[in-house]
N, C-alpha and C positions, 0 to 999 in steps of 0.2 A: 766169826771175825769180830774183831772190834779195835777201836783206839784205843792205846794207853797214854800217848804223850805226843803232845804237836808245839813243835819250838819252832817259830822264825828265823829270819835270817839276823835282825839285832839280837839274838837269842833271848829272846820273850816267849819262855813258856806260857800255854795258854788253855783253856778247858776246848778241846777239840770238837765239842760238842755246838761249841759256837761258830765254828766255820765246815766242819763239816761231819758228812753223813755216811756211815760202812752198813753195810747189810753185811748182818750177821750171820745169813743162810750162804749168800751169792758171790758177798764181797766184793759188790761194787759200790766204789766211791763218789759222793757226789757231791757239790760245793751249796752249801746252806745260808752263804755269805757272796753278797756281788764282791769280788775283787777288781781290783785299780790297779793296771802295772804299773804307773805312774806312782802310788805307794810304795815308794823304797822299802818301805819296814815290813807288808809283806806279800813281796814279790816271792820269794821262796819261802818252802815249809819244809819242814822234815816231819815225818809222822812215824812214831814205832807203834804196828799193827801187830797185835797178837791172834794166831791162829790157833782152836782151840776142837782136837778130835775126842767125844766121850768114846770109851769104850774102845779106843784104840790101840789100847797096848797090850802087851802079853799077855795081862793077867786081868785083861778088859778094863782099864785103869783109863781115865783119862790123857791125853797126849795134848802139849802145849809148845807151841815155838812162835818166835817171835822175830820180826825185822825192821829195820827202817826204812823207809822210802822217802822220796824227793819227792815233792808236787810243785812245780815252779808256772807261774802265772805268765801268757805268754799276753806279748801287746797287741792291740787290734786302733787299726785309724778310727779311735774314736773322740780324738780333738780335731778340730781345725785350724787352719791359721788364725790366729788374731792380730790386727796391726796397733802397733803403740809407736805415738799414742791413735788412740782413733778417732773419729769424724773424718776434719778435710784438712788437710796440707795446702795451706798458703801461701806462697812467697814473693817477695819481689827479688828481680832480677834487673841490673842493668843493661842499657843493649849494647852498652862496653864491652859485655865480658868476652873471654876469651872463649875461642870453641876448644873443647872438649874437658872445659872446667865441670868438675862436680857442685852441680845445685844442690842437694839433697842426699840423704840417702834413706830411703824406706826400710822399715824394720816389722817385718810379722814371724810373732813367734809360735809354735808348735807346740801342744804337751806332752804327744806321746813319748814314750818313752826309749824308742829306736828308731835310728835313721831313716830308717826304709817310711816312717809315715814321719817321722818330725820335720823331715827335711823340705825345704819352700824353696818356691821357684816364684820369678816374679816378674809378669809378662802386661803389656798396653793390652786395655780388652778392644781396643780399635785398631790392634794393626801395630805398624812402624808410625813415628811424624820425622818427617824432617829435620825438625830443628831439634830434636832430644833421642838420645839412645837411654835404655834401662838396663842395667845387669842381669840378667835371671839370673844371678847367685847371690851377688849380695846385696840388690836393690837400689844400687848407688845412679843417680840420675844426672849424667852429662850432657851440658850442651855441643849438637850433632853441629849444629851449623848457625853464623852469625845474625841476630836479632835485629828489627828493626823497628822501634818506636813508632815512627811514622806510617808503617804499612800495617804491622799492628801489635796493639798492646795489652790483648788479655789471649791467653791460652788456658784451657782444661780437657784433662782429659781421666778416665778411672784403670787405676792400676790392679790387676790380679794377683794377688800371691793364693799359691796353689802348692799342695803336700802331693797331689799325685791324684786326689781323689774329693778331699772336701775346699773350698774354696773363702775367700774373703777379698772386699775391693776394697778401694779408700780414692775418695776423687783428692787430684793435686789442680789448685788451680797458681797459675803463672801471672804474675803482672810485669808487665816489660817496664820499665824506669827511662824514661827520655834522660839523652845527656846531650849537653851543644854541641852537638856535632854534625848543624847547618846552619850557616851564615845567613843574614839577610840578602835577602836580591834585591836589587831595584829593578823596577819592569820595564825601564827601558834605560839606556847608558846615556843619553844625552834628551836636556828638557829643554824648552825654547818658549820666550814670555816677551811680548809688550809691555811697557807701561810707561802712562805719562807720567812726565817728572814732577806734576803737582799730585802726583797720587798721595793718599794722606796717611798718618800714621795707621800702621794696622792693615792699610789695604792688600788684598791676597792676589800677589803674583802670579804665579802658579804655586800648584800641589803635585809632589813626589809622593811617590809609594817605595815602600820595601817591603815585602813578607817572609819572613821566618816560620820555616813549616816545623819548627821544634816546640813545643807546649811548656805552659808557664812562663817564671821570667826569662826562660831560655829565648823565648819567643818576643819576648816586650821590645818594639823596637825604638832608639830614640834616635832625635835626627841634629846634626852639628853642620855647619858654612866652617868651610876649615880653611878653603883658601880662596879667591877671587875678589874679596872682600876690600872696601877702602877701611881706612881707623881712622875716627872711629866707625864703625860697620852703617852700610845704610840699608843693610836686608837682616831681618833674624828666620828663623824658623819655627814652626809651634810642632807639639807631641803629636799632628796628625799630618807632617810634610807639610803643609801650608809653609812657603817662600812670603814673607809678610816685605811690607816697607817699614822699617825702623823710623821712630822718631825724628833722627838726624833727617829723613828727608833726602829727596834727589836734585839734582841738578845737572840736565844735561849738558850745558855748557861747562860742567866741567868733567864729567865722565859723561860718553854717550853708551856705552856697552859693558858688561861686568860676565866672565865667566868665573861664575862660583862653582867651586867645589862641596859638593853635597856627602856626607858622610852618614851612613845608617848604622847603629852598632845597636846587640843586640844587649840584653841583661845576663847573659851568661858565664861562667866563672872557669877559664877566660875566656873573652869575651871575643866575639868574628863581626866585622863587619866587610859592605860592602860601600863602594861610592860610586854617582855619577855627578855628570855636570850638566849646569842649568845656565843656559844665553841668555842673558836680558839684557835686551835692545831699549833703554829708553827715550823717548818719544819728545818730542818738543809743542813745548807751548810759548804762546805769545805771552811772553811773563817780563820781558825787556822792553823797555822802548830807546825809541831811534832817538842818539846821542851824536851832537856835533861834533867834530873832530875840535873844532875852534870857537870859542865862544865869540869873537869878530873877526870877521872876514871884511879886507878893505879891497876896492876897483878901483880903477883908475880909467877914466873916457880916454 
């Protein structure tokens, strides 16, 4: 037995010698060359085998004939998935978004060269989560259900993509994006203050609260007297609620009570606030003295 001519499938003839091996007694064939079925160029072979009997013929003559045969490379899983790109998948995510929006979509590709081992699946190696579904087909990553900033704002988890047999992860991690979407509160709806009317500038009435459980300037809260007030104002307020006395000064004889309307808005775009009201009772001092109705008064016995 022997080879005479081995041509590929781009039709490149080539010394047979280099890929492979005939036993010339037995005539079996064997590959002298690792093949790649992932090599298109040569995934198939033709080989024309000449077979060669001495002394075979009528007149003891030698006898030769000759064939061609197929040798065709078959594919074996021997790529795995790989994810591109790889490391880690980072995103941020508002906790606006809508549910069942695609975040992402993962992509791991296969070498081999037939379906049966290229094809990827791609599964949470923890399970289900709640708040995201994965395709195992196309790796596309939906939000399952609506986010929340304030309860919490990082997620990760590692993703499988698998051929059936060899495997590849890639960690996604999640950051949630605070949006305003909570008001300030005030911690109690109504505040209640003394003060004497020679209180002096600056002096701190009371102090309101408001908190905004939203982060950043979602959260900044500032504080406005929006109504209750005389003009010009004889209360301001400072950036920590402190209710101050204004420079103008009190005077109970002429207002004894103020209910001011307290406003809390936050920094947010746009912006939520909340309001309460603050009673201030002001106080009296001995600040007048006692005046005659009459500057003479006449009797008469």
């Amino acid at each position: 037995y022997a080879i005479r001519n081995a041509t590929f499938d781009d039709g490149f003839a080539t010394n047979a010698s280099k890929w492979f091996a005939l036993d010339e007694v037995t005539g079996e064939l064997t590959a002298v060359f690792s093949f790649d079925c992932e090599n298109t160029t040569t995934r198939k072979a033709l080989l024309e085998v000449e077979v060669t009997n001495v002394g075979a013929g009528p007149s003891g003559e030698t006898v030769s004939t000759s064939d061609t045969f197929m040798v065709q490379v078959l594919d074996s899983n021997d790529n795995g998935p790989v994810f591109d790109p790889a490391g880690v998948y980072a995103i941020n995510v508002s906790e606006a978004t809508v549910v069942n929006t695609t975040l992402l979509t993962l992509l791991a590709t296969d070498a081999d060269a037939t379906d049966v081992f290229s094809t990827v699946n791609y599964t949470l190696a923890d399970g289900t989560d709640k708040h995201f579904t994965l395709n195992a087909t196309t790796g596309a990553l939906d939000l399952a259900s609506s986010l929340d900033f304030e309860a919490v704002q990082e997620y990760g988890f590692v993703v499988i993509a698998s051929d059936g047999e060899l495997t590849a992860t890639i960690v996604v991690n999640i950051t949630v994006v605070d949006v305003n979407d909570n008001a300030p509160v005030f911690g109690s709806e109504e505040y209640s203050a003394d003060v004497y009317e020679n209180a002096t500038t600056g002096q701190v009435v009371t102090q309101v609260n408001a908190i905004d459980v939203d982060s950043g300037s979602n959260a900044a809260v500032t504080y406005l007297i929006v109504d209750g007030d005389d003009s010009p104002s004889r209360f301001d307020v400072d950036s920590l609620g402190n209710i101050l006395v204004s420079s103008i000064g009190l005077d109970r004889e002429n207002t004894s009570f103020y209910n001011l309307t307290v406003l809390a808005v936050d920094g947010g775009s746009p912006s939520l606030n909340d309001t309460t009201q603050v009673l201030v009772t002001v106080l009296d001092v001995n600040d007048n003295s006692p005046v005659f109705s009459s500057v003479t008064y006449n009797a008469t016995g």
